[in-house]
N, C-alpha and C positions, 0 to 999 in steps of 0.2 A: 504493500500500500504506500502511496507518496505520503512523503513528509510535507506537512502544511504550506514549510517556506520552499519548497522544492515544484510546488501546483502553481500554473500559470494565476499570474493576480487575476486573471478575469473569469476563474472557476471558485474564488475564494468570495460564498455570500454571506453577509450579514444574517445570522438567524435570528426572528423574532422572537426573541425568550424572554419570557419574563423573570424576573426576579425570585430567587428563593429564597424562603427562612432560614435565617442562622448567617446569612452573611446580607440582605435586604437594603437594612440601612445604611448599611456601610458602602452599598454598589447603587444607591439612590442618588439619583444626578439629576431630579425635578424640584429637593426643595421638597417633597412630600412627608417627613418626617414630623413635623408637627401636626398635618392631617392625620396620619396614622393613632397619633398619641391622644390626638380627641376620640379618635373610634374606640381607639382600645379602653380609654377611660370610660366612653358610654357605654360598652360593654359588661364593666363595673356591676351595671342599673341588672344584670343577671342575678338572682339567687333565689333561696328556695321558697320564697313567697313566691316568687313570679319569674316568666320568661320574658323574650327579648329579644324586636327583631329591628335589625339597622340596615340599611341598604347602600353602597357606595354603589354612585350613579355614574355614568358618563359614556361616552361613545365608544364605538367600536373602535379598539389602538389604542386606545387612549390610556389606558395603562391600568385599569380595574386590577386585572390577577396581582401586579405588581404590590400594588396598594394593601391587597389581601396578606401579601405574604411581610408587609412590613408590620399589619396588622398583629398578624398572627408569633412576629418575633417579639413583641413588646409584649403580647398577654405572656409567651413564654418564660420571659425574664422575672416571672412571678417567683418565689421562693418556691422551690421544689417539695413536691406533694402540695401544692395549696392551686397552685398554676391551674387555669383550666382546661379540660381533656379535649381535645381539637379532634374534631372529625371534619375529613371531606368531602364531601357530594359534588360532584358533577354532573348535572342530569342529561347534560350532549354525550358523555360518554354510555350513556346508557341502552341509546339506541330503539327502544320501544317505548310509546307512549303508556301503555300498559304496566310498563313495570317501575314507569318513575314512584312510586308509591312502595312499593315492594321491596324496592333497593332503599328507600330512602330509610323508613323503621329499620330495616338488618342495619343499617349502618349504625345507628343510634342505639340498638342493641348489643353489638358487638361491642362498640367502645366502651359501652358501661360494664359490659362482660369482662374484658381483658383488663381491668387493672388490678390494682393492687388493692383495692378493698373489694375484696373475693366475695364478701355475703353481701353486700349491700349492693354489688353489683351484678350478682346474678340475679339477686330480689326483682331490680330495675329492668336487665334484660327479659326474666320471666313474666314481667306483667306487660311490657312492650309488646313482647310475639303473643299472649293471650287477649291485648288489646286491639292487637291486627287481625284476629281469629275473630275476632268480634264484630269487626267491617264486613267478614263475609257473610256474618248472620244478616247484616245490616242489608245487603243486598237485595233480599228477598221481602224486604220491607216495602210499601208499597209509600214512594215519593222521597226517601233517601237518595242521596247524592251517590250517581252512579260511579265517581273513582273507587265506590268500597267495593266493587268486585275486583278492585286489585291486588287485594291484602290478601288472598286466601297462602298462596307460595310465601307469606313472610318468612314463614318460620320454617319452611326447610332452607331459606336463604341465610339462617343463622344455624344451619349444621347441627340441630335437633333431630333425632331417629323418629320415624313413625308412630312407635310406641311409648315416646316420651310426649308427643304434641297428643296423642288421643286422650293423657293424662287432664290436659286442660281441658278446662267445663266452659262452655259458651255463653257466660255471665249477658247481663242487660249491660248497652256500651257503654251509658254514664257512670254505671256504677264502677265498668271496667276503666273507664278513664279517669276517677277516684284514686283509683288501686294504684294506677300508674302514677296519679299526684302526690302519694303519699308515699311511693317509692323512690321518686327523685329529690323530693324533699329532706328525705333523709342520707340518701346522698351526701359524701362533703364534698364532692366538689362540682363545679359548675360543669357543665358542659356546650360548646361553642361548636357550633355548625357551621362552615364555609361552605357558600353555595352560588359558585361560578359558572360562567358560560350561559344563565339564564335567555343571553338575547342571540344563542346558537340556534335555539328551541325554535321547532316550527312555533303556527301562532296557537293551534292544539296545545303541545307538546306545553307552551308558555301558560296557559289557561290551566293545565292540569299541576303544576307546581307552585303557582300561586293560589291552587286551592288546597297545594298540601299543606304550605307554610298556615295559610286562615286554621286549617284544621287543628294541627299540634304546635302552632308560634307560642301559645299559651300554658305550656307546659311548664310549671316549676325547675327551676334552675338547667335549662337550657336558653341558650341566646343565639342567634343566628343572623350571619352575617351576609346580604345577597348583593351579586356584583351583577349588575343589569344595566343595560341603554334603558333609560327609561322612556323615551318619545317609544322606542321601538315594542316595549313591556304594554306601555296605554294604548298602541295599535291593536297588538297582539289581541290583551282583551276587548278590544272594541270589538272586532273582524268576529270574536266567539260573542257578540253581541250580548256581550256585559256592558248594561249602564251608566253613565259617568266613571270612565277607567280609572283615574286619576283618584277621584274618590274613593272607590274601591282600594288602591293601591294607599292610602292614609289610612284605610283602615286598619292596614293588615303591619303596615310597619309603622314604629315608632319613632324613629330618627331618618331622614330620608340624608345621607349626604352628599352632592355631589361634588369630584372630584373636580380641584381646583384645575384651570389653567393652565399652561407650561407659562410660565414666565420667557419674557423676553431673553433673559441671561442663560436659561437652563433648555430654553430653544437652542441659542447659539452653541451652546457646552454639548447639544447630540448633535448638530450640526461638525461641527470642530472633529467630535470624535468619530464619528461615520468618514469625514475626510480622512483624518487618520490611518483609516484601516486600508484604505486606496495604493495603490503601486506608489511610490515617491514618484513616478516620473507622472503622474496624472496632473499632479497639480503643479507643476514645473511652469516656469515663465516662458512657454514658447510662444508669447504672443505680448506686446507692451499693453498696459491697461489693464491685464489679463482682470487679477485681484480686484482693482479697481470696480471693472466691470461685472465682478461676481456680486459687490458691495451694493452696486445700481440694481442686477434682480432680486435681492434680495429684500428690500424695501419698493422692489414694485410687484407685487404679487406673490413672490416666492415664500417669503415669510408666513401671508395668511393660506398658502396652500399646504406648507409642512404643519400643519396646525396638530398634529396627534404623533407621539413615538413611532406608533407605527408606519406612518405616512412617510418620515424621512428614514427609518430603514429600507422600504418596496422602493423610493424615491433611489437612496443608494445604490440598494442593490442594482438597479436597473443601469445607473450610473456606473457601475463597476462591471458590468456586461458591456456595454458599448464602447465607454469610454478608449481603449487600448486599441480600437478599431478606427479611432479616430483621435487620437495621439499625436498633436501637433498640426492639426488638419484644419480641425474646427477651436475654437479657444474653449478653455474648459466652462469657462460659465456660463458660456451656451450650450454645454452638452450639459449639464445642470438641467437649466433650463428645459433641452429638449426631452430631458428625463421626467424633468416633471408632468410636462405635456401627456407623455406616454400614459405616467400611472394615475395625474390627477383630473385629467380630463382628455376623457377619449375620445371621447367627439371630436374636441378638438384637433386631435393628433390625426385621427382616420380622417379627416379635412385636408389639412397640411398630408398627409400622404397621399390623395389622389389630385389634390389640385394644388400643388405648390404656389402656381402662378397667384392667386388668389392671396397672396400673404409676401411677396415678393416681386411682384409685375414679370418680365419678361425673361426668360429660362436662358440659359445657353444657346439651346437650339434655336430661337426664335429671334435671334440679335437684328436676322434684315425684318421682321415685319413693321408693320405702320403700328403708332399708336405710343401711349405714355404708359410707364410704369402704374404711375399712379392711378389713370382711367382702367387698366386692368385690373387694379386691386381694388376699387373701388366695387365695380363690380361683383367683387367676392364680398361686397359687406355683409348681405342678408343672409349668404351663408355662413357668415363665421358669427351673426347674430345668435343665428340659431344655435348653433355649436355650444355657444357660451351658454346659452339657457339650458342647456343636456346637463351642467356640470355642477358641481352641488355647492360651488362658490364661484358665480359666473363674474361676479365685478374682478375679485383676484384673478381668476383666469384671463379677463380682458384686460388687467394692466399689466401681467408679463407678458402677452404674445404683444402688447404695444412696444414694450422695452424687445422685444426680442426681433420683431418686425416694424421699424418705425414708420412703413407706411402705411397701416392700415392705422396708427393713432391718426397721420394727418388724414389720411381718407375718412375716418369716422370724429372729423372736426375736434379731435386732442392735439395740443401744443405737442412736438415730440423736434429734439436737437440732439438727439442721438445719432451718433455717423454711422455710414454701413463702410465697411472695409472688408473688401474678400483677402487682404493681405494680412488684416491682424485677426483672422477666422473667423468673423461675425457669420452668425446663422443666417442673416439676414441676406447678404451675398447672396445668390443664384448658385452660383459656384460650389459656395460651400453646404447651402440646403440639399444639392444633389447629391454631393458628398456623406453628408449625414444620415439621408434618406438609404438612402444603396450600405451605406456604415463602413462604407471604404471609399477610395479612388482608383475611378474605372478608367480604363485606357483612354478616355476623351477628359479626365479630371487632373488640374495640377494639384501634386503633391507640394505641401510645404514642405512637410519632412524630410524631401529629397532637395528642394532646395536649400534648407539649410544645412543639411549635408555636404551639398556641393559647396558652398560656400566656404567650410569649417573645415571640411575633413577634404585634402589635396589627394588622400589614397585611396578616396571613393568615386572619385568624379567621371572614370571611365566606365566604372560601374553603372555608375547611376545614367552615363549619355546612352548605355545600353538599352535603358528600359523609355527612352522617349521616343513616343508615335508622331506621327503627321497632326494627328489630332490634338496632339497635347506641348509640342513643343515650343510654339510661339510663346503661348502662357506661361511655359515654365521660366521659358529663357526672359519673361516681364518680369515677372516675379523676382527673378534675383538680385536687381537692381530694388526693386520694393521690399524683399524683405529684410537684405542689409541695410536698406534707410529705416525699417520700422524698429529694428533691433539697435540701431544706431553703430552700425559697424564692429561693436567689441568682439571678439574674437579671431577677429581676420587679420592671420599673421603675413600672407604673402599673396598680398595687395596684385604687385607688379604678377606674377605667374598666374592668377586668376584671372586677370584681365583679358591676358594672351588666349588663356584656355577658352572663356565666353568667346572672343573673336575665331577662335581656329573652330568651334563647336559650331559654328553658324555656313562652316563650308562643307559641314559632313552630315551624311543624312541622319533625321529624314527633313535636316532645314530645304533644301535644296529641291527635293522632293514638295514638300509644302508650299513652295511659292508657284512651282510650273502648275499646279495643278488646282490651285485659289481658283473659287468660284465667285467670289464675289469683285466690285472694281475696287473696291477701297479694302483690301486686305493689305495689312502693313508687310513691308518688308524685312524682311527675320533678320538683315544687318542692320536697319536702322532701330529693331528692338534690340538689338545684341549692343548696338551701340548706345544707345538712353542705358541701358540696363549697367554697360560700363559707365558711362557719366556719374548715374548716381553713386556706383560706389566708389569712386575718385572723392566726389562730394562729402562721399559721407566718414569715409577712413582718412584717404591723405589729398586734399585739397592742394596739396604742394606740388604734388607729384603728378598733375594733368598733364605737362607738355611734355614729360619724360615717358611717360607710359607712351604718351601721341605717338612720339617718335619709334616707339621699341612695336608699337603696333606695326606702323608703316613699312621696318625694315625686317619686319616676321615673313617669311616664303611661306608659313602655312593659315593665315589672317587676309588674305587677299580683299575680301567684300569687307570687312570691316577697315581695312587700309585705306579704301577705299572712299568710304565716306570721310575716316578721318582725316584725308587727302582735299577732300570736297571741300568742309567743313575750313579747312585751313588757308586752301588757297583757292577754291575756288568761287563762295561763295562770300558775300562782303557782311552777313548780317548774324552772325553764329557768336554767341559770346559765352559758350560754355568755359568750362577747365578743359574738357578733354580737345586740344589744340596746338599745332606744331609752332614753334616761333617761325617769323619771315626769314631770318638768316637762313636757318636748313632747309629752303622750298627747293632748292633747285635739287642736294645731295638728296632729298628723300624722294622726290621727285625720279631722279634718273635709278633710286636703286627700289623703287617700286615699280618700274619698268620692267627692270631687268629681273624681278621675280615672277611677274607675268609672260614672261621669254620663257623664265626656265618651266613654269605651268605649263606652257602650252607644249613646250617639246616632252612634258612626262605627263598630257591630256587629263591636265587636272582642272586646270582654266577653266573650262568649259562645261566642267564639275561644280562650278563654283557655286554660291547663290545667286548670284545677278551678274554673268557674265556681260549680258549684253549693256549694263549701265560699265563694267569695268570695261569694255571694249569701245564702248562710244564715247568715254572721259577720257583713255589714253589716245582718242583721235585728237581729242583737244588740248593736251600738255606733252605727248610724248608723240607727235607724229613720223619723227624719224626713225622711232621702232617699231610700228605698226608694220610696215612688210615683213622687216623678222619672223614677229608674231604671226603672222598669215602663211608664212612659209611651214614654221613651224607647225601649228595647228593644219595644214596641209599635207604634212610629212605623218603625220600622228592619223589623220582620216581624213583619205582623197577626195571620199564621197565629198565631202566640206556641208554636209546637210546639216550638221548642228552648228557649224559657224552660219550658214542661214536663218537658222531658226532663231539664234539669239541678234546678227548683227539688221535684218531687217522685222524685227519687234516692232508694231506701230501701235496703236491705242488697246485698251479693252475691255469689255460692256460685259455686265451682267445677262446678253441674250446670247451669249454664245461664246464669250471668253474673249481671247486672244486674234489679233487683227495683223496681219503684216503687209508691210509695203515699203518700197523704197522711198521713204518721206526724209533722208538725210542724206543725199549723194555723195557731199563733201566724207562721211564719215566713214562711208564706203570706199572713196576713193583712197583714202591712207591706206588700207590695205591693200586694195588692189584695182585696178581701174577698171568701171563699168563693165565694158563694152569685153572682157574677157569674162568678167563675171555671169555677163550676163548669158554670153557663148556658151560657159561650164554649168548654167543652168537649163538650157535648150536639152543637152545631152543628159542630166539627170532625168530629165520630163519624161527621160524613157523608157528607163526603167520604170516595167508594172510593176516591181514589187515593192515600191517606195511609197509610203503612207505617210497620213497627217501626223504631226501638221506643216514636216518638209516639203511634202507634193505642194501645198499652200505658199511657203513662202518662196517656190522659187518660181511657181505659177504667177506670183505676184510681180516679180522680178520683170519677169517675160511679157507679160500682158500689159505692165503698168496699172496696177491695177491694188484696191485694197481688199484681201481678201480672210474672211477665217480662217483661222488653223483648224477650227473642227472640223470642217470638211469643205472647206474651199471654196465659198460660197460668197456669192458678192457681198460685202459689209456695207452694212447703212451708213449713211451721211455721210 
């Protein structure tokens, strides 16, 4: 069998147990110790003039058993042999409505039986099981209370032979309940009945045990102590169409108490310790605010939803099942929150699980459609109205899903300046609800964890460029820029080598792969993300070090498309005022040896591998024209066909109706490599081979015809 600390933290659950006798007070972390010492004092009010019945009230969770057992340690602590004789009932463990009656007397029997005043309490026990014998007679009585057909088994329930119960005579029952008064009476010691789990009790089952207490609550030096929901006890009997329940229930008990509140302090103190028991890495700072923001739900909602012990255990537990699934993904006080959802309102949860949109506007998937975040969540109001009305404390439930989702507070006209940040894990994100919902990250979801992995750890990052898809790597590659700015840089030892890595990661698939095949016009270019992503963390660790990195970018042979911009950026364009920037002095040296690393590309056919060859091919038209033949020879030498030097050097516009557009719209930048009028020759002769497909066939049809045509299949392009 595993050893506790050897079992994954996310099979290690919270049990709801309550409190025992003998260590109670000592393990009480509600402050319930002075409740307990009024019970037990009222208990006192037991002796042999008279019985004695007190009830501690309160909700289901709410800690009744507990209460009992601190109860029950304080009558103990009585001087020995004077203490009074504890018995236990349960009537849920009993299973039949029939025999709650049956078991109840054997019980009451037996304890009088077993102790140490041998005659006095066999006396007691004998007149007990002869006063259950007497219920049976009662039965045949015309308008008796029919539980007395339950007594007849008392007494073999108290381990009596057949020929010892045939010895008892079937007395008249008051006289026999006399018999019984004057045996417990003489009694010395009290006897105290705990009787739990009353509001497990169908509402029969309930109806049938609050007529046993009516029947013997009365009994001479017996007291009994009953742990009930009482809303749920005055249903109960109402439903068996008893009268004023409530009524009914004053009559039968003498002291009604219910069970105080959690206090503020002793909320947070099971709070605290339910964290506690969590993996250390759960509550870890992988997100800035983290704390902070656990502070903010828990004074908006969260507080009046743990409202019972048991609430923030189920809340936990559920919180220690998902959590480690989502581990630096989503921030923890959202996965708090989204725990709570789960256990404290499911309406609400089973809402948020089929229609996200509804509580967050526009999904991942949905980024080209028309329309506002807002106007889509709005539309979700009347269902998330309803949701909240399902929940059994719908205003709490509607100020954390506000804190948690801030725009359905503005769409349901509440002030809310709460940010959403898919970089510091808000649930509230698209991103990261999908995340949450699925309880991992799917091949289309950026992982933090791997970003800040990459970040942190230099002997993971090959690792980690393994696991990213076309779907996911734009994102990731944002994100690393975002989340060294959200963490503020600490950790990051080697600034200059990480920078290189982002730039050389943006020329290997599946960045390269992701751009040729963007479906939309305004999908960004995976170097000018690779490049923001390096600015900010220049920004954010070593602001000193912008023009040096610049430089060490430009003169890398495996950085070509982030060289590239940062080329741009420096000298070509006049209005860029980042850090990441070469001085003017080195324009012309970075300039010629970023030439001559697109030479040595093209003769080992990497070039053209690149991410945006044809932007690196049409910018060395305009600063490096004296090696653009090289270049063409080269990439000529590497692949005669020259169909993908077509494909990238005549690129012309490109539309969401069909992609990609080519045409010869820059002649001049054609002519640095090689001049028209042979180009155009060496594309006559590809035109003829048939086994040459789009979107080559397209751009040198283009070439030929003059003409602007798609790459998808060759077809005149509009406008």
């Amino acid at each position: 069998m595993q050893n506790r600390d050897e079992m994954p933290d996310s099979t290690i659950i919270g049990l709801d147990q309550p409190l025992q006798a003998g260590n109670a007070l000592q393990r009480d972390k509600l402050g319930r110790d002075r409740f307990a010492q009024s019970a037990a004092t009222a208990l006192r009010h037991v002796t042999s003039a008279a019985g004695f019945v007190l009830s501690i009230e309160g909700a289901w969770g709410s800690g009744k058993t507990s209460a009992l057992a601190m109860i029950e340690e304080l009558l103990l602590k009585e001087i020995e042999g004077s203490h009074p004789i504890i018995v236990h009932f349960n009537p849920w463990l009993i299973g039949e409505r029939e025999a709650l009656l049956r078991h109840f007397l054997a019980k009451l029997a037996s304890a009088a039986k077993l102790t140490d005043h041998a005659k006095n309490g066999k006396k007691v026990a004998k007149e007990l099981k002869t006063y259950a014998k007497a219920f049976d007679v009662v039965k045949l009585i015309p308008g008796a209370e029919p539980w007395a057909s339950m007594i007849k088994s008392v007494v073999q329930a108290v381990g009596e032979t057949t020929d010892e119960i045939a010895e008892y005579k079937t007395p008249d029952i008051e006289l026999q309940k006399t018999k019984v008064e004057d045996a417990l009476r003489k009694f010395p010691r009290p006897i105290v009945v705990f009787i739990d789990d009353i509001d497990r009790l169908f509402p029969l089952e309930v109806f049938e045990m609050v007529r046993i207490i009516k029947a013997v609550g009365d009994l001479p030096n017996v007291g009994y102590v009953l742990a009930w929901d009482a809303e749920y006890v005055s249903r109960a009997l109402e439903s068996a169409s008893v009268p004023h329940p409530d009524t009914y229930l004053d009559k039968i008990v003498q002291i009604r108490m219910p069970l105080p509140a959690i206090s503020l302090s002793a909320r947070g103190n099971l709070i605290n310790d339910a964290l506690a028991t969590l993996h250390p890495e759960a509550s870890k700072s992988h997100f800035t605010g983290g704390e902070e923001r656990l502070s903010m739900l828990y004074f908006s909602g969260l507080r009046e939803l743990l409202e019972q012990p048991r609430d923030i255990t189920r809340v936990f537990n559920t919180v220690r099942v998902i959590e480690p699934a989502l581990r630096g993904e989503v921030v923890f006080s959202d996965i708090v929150g989204f725990a709570a959802l789960m256990v404290k309102a499911s309406a609400v949860f089973e809402l948020l699980r089929k229609h996200p949109s509804s509580f967050v506007g526009r999904l991942p998937a949905d980024a080209g459609l028309p329309g506002k975040d807002s106007d889509i969540v709005k539309k979700g109001a009347k269902a998330r109205d309803a949701a909240y009305a399902k929940c059994s404390t719908p205003e709490a439930v509607k100020r954390l899903v506000h804190r948690l989702f801030p725009l359905t507070a503005k769409t349901e006209d509440e002030f809310s300046s709460n940010r959403v940040l898919d970089v510091e894990g808000h649930l509230a994100a698209p991103a990261r609800l999908l995340v949450a919902l699925q309880l991992s990250t799917s091949a289309s979801d950026v992982s933090f964890v791997a970003a800040r992995r990459y970040l942190f750890h230099p002997d993971q990052r090959g690792e980690i460029q393994r696991t990213l898809t076309p779907l996911n790597c734009l994102e990731f590659m944002e994100s690393l820029g975002d989340v060294a700015e959200s963490l503020g840089g600490g950790g990051i030892s080697d600034i200059g080598d990480l920078c290189l890595s982002i730039a050389r990661l943006v020329d290997t698939e599946p960045f390269p792969s992701n751009y040729r095949e963007r479906s939309g016009a305004f999908s960004p270019r995976p170097d000018a993300v690779a490049f923001r992503a390096i600015g900010l963390l220049v920004k954010t660790v070593g602001p000193s070090q912008g023009p040096a990195i610049a430089a060490a970018l430009v003169q890398d042979e495996q950085s070509t498309s982030v060289a590239m911009q940062v080329i741009a950026v420096s000298y070509l364009k006049a209005d860029y005022e980042g850090l990441l920037k070469c001085p003017p002095s080195n324009k012309e040296k970075l300039q010629r040896t970023f030439a001559k690393n697109c030479l040595t590309a093209a003769k080992t056919g990497r070039l053209l591998q690149t991410c945006i060859p044809h932007i690196i091919l049409w910018n060395l038209a305009k600063f490096a024209k004296n090696d653009c033949p090289q270049i063409f020879e080269a990439l000529k030498t590497a692949d005669p066909s020259l169909d993908r030097f077509a494909v990238e050097i005549l690129r012309d516009n490109f539309d969401s109706h069909k992609g990609q557009m080519y045409a010869l719209s820059e002649g001049a930048v054609l002519e640095a490599y090689c001049p028209i009028p042979r180009f155009r020759k060496h594309a006559e002769g590809r035109l003829t081979d048939t086994a040459m497909t789009f979107p080559a066939r397209a751009a040198w049809q283009a070439l030929v015809e003059g003409k602007r045509l798609y790459g998808k299949d060759g077809s005149l392009a509009r406008g």
